[in-house]
N, C-alpha and C positions, 0 to 999 in steps of 0.2 A: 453425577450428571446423567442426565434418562434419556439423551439422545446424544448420538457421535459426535465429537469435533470435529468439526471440516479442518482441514491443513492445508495451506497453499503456499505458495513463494512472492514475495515482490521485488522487484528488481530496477534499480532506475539507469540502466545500460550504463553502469560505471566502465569508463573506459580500461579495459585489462593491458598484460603486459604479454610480452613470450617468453619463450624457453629463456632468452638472454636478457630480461629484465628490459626490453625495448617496447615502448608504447607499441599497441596495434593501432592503424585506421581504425576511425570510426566506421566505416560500411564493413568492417571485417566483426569490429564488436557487436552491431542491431543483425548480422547474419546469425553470432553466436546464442545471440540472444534468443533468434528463434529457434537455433537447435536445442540452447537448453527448456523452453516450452515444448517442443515436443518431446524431451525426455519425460517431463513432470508429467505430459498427457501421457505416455507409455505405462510411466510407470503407478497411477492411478492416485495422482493427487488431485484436491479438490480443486484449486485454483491457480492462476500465475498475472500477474498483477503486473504493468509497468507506471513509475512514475514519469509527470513530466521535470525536465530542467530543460537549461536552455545556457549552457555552461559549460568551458572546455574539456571539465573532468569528468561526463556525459554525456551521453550518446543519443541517448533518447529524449530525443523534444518533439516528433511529430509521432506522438504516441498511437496514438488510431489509427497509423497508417500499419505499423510495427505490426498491434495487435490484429489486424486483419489480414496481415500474411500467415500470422497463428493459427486466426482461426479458420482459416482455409486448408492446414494441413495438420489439424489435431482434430479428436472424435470425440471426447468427454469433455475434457477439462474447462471448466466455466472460466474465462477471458476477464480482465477489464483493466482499467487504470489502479493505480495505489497510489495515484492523486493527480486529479487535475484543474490546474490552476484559475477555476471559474475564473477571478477577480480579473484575468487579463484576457480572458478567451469571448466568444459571443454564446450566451445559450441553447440559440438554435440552430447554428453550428457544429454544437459539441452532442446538442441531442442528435442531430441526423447523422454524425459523424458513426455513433453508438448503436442507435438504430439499425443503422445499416452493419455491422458488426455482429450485433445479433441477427438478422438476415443471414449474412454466411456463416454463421455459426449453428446455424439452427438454434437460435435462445440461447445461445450461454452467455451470453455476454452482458456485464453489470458495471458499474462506475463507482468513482468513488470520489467527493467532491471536497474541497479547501483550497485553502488560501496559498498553501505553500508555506514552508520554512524558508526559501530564498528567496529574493524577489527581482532576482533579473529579470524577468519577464513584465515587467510595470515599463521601465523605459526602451524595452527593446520593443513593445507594441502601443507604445503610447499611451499608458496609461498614468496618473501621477500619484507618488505613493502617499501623497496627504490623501486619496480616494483609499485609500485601504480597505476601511469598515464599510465603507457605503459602496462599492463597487461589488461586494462577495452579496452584502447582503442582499442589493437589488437584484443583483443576477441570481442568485438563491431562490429569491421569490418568484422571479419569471420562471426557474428552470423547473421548480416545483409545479407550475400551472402547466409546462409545457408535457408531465410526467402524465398527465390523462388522457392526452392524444387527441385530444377535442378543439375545437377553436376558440385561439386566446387571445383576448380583449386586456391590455396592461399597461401602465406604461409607469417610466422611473425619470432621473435626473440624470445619467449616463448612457444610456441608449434609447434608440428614437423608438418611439410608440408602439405597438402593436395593435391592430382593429380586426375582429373575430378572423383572427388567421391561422389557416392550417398547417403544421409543419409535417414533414414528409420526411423515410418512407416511418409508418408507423411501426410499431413491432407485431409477429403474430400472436402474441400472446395479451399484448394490452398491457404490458407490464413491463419497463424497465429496471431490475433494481437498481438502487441508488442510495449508496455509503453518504455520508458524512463525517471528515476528516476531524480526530478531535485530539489536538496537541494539549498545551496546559491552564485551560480558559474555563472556565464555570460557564461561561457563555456560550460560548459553543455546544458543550455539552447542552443547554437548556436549547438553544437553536435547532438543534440535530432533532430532539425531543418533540420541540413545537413544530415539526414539518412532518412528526412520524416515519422518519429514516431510521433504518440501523447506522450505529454508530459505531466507529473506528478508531482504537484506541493508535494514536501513531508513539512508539515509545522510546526512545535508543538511550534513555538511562534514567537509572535509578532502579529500586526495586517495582515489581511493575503493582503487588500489592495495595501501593498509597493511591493507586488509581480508583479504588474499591469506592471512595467518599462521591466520586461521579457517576460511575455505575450505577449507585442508588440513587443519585441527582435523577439521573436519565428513567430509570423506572418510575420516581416519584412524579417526573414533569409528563412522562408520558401518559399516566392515568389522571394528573390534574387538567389534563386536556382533551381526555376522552379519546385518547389514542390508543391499540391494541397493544401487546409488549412486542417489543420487532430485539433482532440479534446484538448482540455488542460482541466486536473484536477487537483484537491485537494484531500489532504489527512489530517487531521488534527486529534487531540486525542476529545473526549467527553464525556459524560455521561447525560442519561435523568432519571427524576424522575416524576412525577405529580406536583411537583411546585418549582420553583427557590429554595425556602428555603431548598426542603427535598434531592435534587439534590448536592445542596452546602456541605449542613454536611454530606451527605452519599459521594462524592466522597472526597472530602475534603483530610482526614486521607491517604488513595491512593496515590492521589497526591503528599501530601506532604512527603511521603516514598521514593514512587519509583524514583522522580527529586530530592530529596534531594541526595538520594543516585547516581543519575547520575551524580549531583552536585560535588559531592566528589568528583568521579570516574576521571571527564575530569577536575576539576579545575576552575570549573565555575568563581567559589568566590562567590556567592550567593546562597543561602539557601533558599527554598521556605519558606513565609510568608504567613500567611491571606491574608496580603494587594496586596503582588505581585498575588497572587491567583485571588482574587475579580478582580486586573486588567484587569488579562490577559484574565477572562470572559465575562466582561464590552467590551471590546475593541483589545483582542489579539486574539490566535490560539485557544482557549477552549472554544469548544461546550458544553455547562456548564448548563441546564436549566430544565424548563417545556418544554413539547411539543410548545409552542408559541413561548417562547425566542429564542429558537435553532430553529425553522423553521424560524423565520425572520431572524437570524444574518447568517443563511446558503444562503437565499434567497438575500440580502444584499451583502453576499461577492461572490456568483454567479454572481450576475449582474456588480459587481466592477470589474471583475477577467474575465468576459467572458466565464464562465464552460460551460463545457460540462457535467460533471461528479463531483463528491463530496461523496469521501468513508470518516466513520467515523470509526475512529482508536478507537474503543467502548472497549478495554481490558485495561488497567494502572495501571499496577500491579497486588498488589494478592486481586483483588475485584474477590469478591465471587462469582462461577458459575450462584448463583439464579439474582445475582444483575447483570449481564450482559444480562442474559435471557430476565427480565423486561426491562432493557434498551432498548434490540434488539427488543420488543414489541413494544415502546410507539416509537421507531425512525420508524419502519414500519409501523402502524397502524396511527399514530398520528400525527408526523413529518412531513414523506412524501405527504399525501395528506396539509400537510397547505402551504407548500414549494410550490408544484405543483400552488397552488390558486393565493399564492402571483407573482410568476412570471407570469402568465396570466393574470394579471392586469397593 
């Protein structure tokens, strides 16, 4: 690889626990939250990422409010969402929200746009989920026209018109970046492509390898459309400890909570186990280790995958404030320089 991997965190304010295993308030976890962003800006990573939900096992749902207390008290670190749920939001809304973000940040601030994997957000803002595909996609299309900062003449079948209007404030640079969220679709990926976004691989299992067949989707769609090559990332869950063993039994219990109980939720049919556990860290989507294990298996599937970028999804559950802190340590201190090494080699 001939240029650095960026590294950053994404985090969707999963609500933590304390010392005695007792839920925290939610304004105790989005305070935590920004302390652990300023650790990651401290400690020189490239980004920190919140998604939105709107769910009681999460804290974060007015995301832009979060990330602009960020980026008022950090000096590097590039800001933005790790997904925001165009389908149910307004796009000129969420551009001025970003906008303006990048304002106090001095530019760092980026987005990154999908449907979402939950979809509480459809009946809690009115929105109905037979509109699924037609709601991302019309708002896609606006939010793409509103990305020039120019006045835009549009209109769709779920929001009212537009007639050459300007939306405010713009940004200093003329440039907002803007992800595109890509779960397990061919079409997204082609979508992501036909708008000329970098695209965002979101992964939490499997090996992340078989993702390779869209990778080249997205480079092939991007030149069949005379588009330039833009970045492709990951996003994947993890946890570091100082050695495989202490890493295992500390995220371990986490794990097997918060996917069991997604388990349920969507109907999996499977139950997190040890064994599926050990799997998925052996050989799936779980950054699972010492600083060594997760810098080679990162470094490994950058090179498989062609990254640009690689955020780790470091909250899973109600793991403890102090135990994410550590984590956000040994992944910036420890991680990213062995990461950096192995791909220069």
């Amino acid at each position: 690889m001939t240029t650095p991997l960026l590294l950053g965190l994404d985090t969707f304010g999963d609500v933590t626990v304390d010392a005695s295993a007792t839920p925290l308030p939610m304004h105790q976890v989005i305070r935590n939250v920004i302390a652990e962003a300023e650790l990651a800006d401290r400690l020189g990573l490239s980004y920190f990422g919140i998604g939105e939900h709107h769910r009681a096992d999460f804290a974060a749902s007015a995301t832009s409010t979060i990330l602009a207390a960020i980026a008022a008290r950090t000096k590097n670190i590039r800001i933005g969402s790790s997904v925001t749920v165009l389908s149910s939001d307004d796009p000129v809304r969420v551009f001025e929200q970003y906008s303006t973000i990048d304002a106090i940040s001095n530019g760092r601030a980026e987005i990154t746009l999908g449907r979402g994997s939950f979809v509480e957000a459809f009946p809690l803002f009115g929105f109905d989920l037979a509109d699924y595909e037609v709601l991302f996609d019309e708002k896609l299309d606006l939010f793409a026209r509103l990305l020039a900062e120019e006045p835009v003449t549009w209109q769709g079948s779920k929001r009212a018109p537009l007639y050459d209007q300007q939306v405010f404030p713009p940004t200093a640079s003329g440039h907002l970046p803007t992800w595109i969220a890509v779960g397990g679709s061919p079409e997204s990926v082609i979508r992501a492509a036909q708008y000329g976004m970098p695209m965002k691989l979101a992964i939490i299992g499997g090996a992340l390898a078989r993702f390779r067949p869209f990778v080249d989707l997205y480079h092939e769609t991007l030149a069949s459309v005379g588009h330039p090559s833009q970045p492709v990332g990951a996003h994947s869950p993890g946890y570091i400890a100082k050695t495989d063993e202490a890493a295992r039994d500390e995220f371990w219990p986490y794990f097997r909570d918060y996917f069991g109980e997604l388990s349920r939720e969507r109907n999996w049919g499977q139950e997190p186990t040890p064994e599926r556990f050990d799997a998925e860290i052996r050989g799936g989507a779980l950054f699972v280790g010492s600083p060594d294990t997760v810098a080679k298996k990162i470094a490994q599937d950058a090179n498989s995958l062609g990254l640009q970028r690689f955020d780790l999804k470091y909250a899973n559950g109600g793991m403890p404030h102090e135990m994410l802190l550590s984590s956000i340590e040994l992944f910036a201190t420890e991680v990213a320089p062995r990461v950096q090494a192995l791909l220069a080699n």
